[in-house]
Every structure is written in C-alpha cells, then in structure tokens.
C-alpha positions as CSV (number, residue, x, y, z in Angstrom):
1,X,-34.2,-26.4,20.3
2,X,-33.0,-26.5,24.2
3,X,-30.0,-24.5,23.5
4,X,-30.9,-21.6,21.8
5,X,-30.8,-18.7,23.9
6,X,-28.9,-15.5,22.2
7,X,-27.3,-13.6,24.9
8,X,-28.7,-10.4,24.9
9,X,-26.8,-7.6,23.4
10,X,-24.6,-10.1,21.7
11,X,-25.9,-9.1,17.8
12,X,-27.9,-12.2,17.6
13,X,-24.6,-14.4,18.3
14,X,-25.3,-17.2,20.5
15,X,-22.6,-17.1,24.0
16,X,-24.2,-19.2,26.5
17,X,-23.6,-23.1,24.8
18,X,-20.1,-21.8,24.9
19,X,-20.2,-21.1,20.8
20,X,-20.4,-17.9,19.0
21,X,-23.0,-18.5,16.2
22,X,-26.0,-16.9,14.3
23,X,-28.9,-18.2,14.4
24,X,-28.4,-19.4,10.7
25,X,-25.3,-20.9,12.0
26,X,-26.9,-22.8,14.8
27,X,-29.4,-23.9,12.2
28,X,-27.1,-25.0,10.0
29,X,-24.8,-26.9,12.5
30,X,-27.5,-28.6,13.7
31,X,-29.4,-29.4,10.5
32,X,-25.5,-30.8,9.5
33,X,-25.6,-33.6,13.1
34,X,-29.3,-34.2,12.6
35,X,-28.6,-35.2,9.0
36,X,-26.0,-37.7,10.1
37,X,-28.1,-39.3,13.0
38,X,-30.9,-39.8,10.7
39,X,-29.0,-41.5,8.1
40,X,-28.0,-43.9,10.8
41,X,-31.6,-44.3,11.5
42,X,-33.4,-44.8,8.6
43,X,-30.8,-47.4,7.3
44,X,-31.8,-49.4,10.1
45,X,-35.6,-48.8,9.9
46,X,-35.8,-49.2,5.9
47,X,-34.0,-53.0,6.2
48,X,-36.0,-53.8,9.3
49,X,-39.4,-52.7,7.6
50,X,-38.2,-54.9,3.9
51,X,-37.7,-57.5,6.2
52,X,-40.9,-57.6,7.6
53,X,-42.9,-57.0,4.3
54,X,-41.2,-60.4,3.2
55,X,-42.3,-62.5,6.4
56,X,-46.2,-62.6,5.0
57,X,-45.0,-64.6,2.0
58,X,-42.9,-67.1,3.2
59,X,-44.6,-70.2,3.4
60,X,-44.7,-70.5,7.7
61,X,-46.2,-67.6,7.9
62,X,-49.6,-69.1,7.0
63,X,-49.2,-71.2,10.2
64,X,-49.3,-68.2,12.5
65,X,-52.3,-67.9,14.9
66,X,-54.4,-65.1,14.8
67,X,-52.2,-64.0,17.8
68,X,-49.4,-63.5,16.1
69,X,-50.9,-62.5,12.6
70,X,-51.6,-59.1,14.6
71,X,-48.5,-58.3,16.6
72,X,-47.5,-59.0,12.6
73,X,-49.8,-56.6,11.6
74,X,-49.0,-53.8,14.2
75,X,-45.1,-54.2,13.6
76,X,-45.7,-53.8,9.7
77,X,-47.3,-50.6,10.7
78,X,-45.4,-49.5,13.4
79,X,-42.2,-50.3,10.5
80,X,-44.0,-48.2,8.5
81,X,-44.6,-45.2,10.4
82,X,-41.4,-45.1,11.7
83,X,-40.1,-45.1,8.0
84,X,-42.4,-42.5,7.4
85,X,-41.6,-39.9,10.7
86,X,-37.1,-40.9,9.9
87,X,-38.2,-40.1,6.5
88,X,-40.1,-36.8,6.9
89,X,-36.7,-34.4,7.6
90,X,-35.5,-34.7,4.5
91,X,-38.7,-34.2,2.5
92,X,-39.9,-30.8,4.6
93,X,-36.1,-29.5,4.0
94,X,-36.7,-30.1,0.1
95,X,-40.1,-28.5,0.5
96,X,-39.3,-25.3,2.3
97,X,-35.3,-24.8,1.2
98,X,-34.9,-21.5,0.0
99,X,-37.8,-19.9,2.2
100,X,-35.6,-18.9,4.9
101,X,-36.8,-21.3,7.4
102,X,-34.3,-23.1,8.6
103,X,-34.1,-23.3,12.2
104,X,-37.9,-23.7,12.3
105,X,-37.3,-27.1,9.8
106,X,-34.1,-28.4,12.3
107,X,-37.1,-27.9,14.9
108,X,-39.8,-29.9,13.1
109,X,-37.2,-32.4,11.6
110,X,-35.9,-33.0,15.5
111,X,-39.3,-33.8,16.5
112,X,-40.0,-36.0,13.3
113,X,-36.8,-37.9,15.0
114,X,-37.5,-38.4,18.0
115,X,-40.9,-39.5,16.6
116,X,-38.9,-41.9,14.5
117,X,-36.8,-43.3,16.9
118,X,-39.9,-44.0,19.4
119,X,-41.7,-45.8,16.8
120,X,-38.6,-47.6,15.7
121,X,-38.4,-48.7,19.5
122,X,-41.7,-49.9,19.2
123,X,-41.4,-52.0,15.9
124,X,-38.2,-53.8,17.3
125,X,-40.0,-54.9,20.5
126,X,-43.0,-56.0,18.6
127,X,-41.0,-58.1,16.1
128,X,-39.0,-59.2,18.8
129,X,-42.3,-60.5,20.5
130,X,-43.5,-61.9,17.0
131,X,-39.7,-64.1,16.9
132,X,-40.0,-65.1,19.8
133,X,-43.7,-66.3,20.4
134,X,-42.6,-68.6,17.4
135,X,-39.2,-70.1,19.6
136,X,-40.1,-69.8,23.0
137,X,-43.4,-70.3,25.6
138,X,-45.7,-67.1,25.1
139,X,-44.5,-65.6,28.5
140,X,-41.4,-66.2,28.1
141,X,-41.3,-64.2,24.9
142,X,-43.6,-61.3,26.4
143,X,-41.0,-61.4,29.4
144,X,-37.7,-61.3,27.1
145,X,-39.2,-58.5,24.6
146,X,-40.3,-56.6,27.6
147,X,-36.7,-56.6,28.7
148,X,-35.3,-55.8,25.2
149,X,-37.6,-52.8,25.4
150,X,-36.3,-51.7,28.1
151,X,-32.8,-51.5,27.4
152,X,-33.7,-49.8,24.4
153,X,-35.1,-47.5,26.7
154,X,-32.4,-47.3,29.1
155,X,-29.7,-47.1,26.1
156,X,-31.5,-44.5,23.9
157,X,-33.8,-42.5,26.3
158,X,-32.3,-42.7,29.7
159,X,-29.1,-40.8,29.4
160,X,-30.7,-37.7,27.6
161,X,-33.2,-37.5,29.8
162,X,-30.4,-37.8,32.7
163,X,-28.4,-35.1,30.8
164,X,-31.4,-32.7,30.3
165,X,-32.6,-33.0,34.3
166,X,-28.9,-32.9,35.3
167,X,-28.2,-29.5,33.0
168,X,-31.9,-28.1,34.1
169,X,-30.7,-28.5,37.6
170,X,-27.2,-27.0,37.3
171,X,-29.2,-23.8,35.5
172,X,-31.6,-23.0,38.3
173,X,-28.7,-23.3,40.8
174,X,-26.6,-20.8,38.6
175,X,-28.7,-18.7,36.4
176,X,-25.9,-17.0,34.8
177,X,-23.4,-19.5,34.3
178,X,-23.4,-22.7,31.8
C-alpha cells in the first residue's frame, strides 16, 4: 500500500514507517488491522441489508409511489454490493492462502474495502432518503440525506485524505526524512 517502501540496502526490512519488518511481516500486520476493520464493517452492512430485504413485505410498503419503490430498489442493491465488496477479503484470502501472496491479497482486500465502505456510504444515504420521503416534505428529505451524506463524508473520507495530502506534502519538502 502507501507505506511500503524497503529502504535500500536494509535486507528487505522496511525503516522508513519507522518499523523494521519484512515484507511478509508488513503483510501480515496489515492483513491482522484490515481484518479487524472489516469485521466492524460488515456487521453493520449485513444488519442494514436484512433490514432492507424485510421492508418489501411489510404491509406499507405497497403504498409506496413509484418514487420511492426505486430509491428502494437502488438501496437493496447498493446493500447488496456493499455486502458483496466487505465480503470479498475474506473469500480471496481463503482462495489464494498458501500461494504466497499475501501482500498482493492485503492490496486487493484494501481496495475491496474501500469499495465497501463507499458503497456502504451510499446505501445509508439512500435509505435515509427512502425514511425520510415517508416522514418529511420530499425536499426536505433530499436536503437532510444530503447532509447526512456529507458528514459521512467528512467523518470517514476527509481526515484520510487530510492525512495523506498532509504526509505527501511533508515528503516532498524532506525527501529523506519521515
């Protein structure tokens, strides 16, 4: 990922994130913390999605507009593929364990996150907008789940990308030093 620059001449140790680790180590450290935030995620996503399967058969449901029978639609799906990306670490680890990938799997896994936590931002925005189009004026429910959406963004996007410009920044000006 970002960090994983071996310092030359270092036997394949890593010395500039401030640890001395393999490769294999790195791998496995990392494969270790992405294990634990995806078990946070796909606890949330899994009762969110069985959630929204219920909502077609309860009996109000029939008494949704057309309107809101697709924003029900898109959630189910964006529910699902969330499920599906939060999902997909731990079956490409069973598939390839043993075959001596694994900081190429911590790689894909990552991106199946981040994947998973987009579409999970999605899905809560759109069910949010299906909620509220049922309690509140239509505008006022695009309005509020437009807000929602962005603090989502702001709470799970902004910082990292702060972090990243701020560390990017801070390596130009010193090359050598992090």
């Amino acid at each position: 990922m970002h960090d994983d620059h071996e310092a030359p001449g270092n036997g394949g140790r890593e010395a500039r994130s401030g640890r001395v680790e393999t490769r294999e180590e790195r791998a496995d450290r990392k494969w270790a913390e992405l294990l634990q935030e995806v078990r946070v995620t796909q606890t949330g996503v899994q009762i969110l999605f069985a959630f929204l399967l219920t909502v077609a058969f309860t009996p109000r449901f029939h008494d949704l507009g057309q309107a809101d029978r697709a924003i029900y639609v898109v959630t189910v799906l964006l529910g699902a593929a969330a499920t599906g990306a939060l999902i997909a670490p731990v079956s490409l680890h069973r598939i390839v364990t043993g075959r001596r990938l694994k900081p190429e799997t911590v790689d894909w896994a990552s991106r199946f996150t981040v994947a998973g936590l987009v579409l999970l931002l999605c899905t809560v925005a759109s069910a949010l907008l299906l909620i509220l189009r049922v309690v509140v004026a239509d505008a006022t429910a695009f309005w509020l789940a437009a807000a929602a959406l962005l603090w989502f963004v702001i709470c799970w996007f902004a910082p990292a990308a702060w972090l990243f410009h701020r560390s990017r920044n801070e390596s130009l000006r010193n090359p050598g030093v992090r």
